[in-house]
C-alpha positions as CSV (number, residue, x, y, z in Angstrom):
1,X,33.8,40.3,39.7
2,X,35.5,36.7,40.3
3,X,35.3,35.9,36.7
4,X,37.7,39.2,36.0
5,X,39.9,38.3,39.1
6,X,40.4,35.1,37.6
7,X,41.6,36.0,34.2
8,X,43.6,39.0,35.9
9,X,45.1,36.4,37.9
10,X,46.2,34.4,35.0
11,X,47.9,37.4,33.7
12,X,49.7,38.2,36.5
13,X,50.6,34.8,37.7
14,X,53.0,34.9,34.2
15,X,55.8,36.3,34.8
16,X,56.5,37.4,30.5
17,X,53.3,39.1,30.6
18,X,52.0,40.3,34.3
19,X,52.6,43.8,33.3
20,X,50.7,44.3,29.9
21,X,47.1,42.8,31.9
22,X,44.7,45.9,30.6
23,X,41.0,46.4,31.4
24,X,38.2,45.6,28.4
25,X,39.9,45.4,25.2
26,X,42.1,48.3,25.9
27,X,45.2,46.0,24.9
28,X,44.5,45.4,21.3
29,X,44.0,49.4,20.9
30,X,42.6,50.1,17.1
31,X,42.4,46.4,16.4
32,X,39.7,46.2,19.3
33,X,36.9,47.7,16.6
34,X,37.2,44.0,15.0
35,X,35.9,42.8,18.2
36,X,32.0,42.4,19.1
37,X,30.4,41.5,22.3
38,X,27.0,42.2,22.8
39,X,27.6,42.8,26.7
40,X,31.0,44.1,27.7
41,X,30.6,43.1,31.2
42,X,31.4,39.3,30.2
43,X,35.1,40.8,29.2
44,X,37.8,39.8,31.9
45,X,40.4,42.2,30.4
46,X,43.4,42.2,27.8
47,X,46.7,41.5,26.8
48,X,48.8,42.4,23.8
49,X,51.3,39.3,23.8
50,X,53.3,40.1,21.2
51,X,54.3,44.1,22.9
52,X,54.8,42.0,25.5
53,X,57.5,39.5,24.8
54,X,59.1,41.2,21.3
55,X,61.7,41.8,23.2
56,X,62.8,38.5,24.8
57,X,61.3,36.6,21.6
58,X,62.7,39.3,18.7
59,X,62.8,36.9,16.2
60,X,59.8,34.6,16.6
61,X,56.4,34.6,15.5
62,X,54.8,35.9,18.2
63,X,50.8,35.9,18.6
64,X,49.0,39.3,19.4
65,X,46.4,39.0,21.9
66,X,45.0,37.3,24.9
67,X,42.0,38.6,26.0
68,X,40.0,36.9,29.0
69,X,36.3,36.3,28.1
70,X,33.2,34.7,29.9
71,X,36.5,33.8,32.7
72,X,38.0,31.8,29.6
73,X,41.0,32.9,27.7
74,X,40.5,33.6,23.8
75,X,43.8,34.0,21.8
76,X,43.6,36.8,18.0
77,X,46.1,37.5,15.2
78,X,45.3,40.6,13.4
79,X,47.0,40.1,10.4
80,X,46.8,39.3,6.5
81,X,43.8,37.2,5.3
82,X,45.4,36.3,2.3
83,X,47.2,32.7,1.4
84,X,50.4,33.6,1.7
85,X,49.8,34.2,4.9
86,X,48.9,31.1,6.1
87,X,52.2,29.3,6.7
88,X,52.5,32.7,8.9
89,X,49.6,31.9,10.8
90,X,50.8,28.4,11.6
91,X,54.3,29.7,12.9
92,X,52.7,31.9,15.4
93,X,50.3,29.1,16.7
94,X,52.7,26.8,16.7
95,X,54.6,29.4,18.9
96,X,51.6,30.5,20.8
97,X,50.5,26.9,21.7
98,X,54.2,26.3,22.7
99,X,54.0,29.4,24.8
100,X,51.1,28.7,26.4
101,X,52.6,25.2,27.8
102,X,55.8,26.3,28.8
103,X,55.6,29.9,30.1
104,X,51.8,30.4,30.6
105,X,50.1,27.6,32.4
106,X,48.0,29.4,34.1
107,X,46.4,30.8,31.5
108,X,46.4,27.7,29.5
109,X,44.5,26.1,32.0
110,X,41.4,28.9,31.6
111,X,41.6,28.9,27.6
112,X,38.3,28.3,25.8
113,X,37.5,25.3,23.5
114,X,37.4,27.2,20.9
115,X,40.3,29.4,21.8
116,X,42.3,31.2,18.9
117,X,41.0,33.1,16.4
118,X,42.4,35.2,13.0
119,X,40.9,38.3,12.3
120,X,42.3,39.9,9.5
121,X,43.1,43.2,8.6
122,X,42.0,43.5,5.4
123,X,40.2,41.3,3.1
124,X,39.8,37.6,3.2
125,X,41.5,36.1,0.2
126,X,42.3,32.2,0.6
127,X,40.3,30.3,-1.7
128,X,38.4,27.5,-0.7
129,X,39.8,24.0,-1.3
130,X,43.5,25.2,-1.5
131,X,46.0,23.5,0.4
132,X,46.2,26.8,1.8
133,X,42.3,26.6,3.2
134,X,42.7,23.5,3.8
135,X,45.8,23.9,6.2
136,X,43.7,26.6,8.1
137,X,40.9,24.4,8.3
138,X,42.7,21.7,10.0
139,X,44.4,23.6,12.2
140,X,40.9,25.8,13.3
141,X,42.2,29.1,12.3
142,X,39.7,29.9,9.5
143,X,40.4,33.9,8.7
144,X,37.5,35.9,9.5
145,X,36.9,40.1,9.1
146,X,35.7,40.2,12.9
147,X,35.2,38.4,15.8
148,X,31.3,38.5,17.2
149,X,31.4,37.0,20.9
150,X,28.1,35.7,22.0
């Protein structure tokens, strides 16, 4: 159970999000069918970011979810997979990663190497060798249908 205290912790040790920490993946609601873990148990809990600070960041591109995983924090967009989209994508990391430095240490400090993640909600449409792709690949946000946690 200390791996779940610790992410829990992170959560509520930020004062923008302490209140939106929810068990599993109940934070990402519908959107947590894109997610697959072959044992629950390793998830530390949820947040949906962007619910979370819309209101304090009304015009920004916010980032979805946080969800605490293994007792390491894993960042998802559910959005577009499309190429239009991508210059999207890299507002909201930008934003996220800006986030993360100046309002959520703590949970900066727990993220995972490998740490955010685009699931889309549709289709993936972003052909390969674009400068579109190529942005993505660069910046290790490759859009994917799902998210299999191992």
């Amino acid at each position: 159970m200390i791996m779940c205290e610790t992410f829990k912790n992170a959560v509520l040790a930020t004062s923008e999000i302490e209140t939106a920490y929810k068990p599993g993946l109940r934070a990402l609601g519908k959107n947590s069918s894109k997610i697959h873990t072959q044992n629950t148990q390793d998830l530390n809990g949820s947040v949906d970011i962007d619910a979370a600070t819309k209101e304090k960041y009304p015009n920004e591109n916010r980032w979805d979810y946080c969800i605490g995983y293994k007792n390491q924090a894993l960042f998802i967009e559910v959005h577009p997979g499309s190429s239009s989209e991508v210059g999207t994508m890299l507002k909201k990391l930008d934003w996220l990663k800006k986030w993360l430095m100046y309002k959520a240490p703590e949970i900066n400090s727990i993220k995972a190497n490998k740490a955010f993640f685009w699931v889309t909600s549709g289709n993936v449409s972003l052909l390969k060798g674009s400068s579109q792709y190529r942005a993505a690949v660069s910046n290790n946000i490759l859009p994917q249908s799902s998210l299999n946690l191992k």
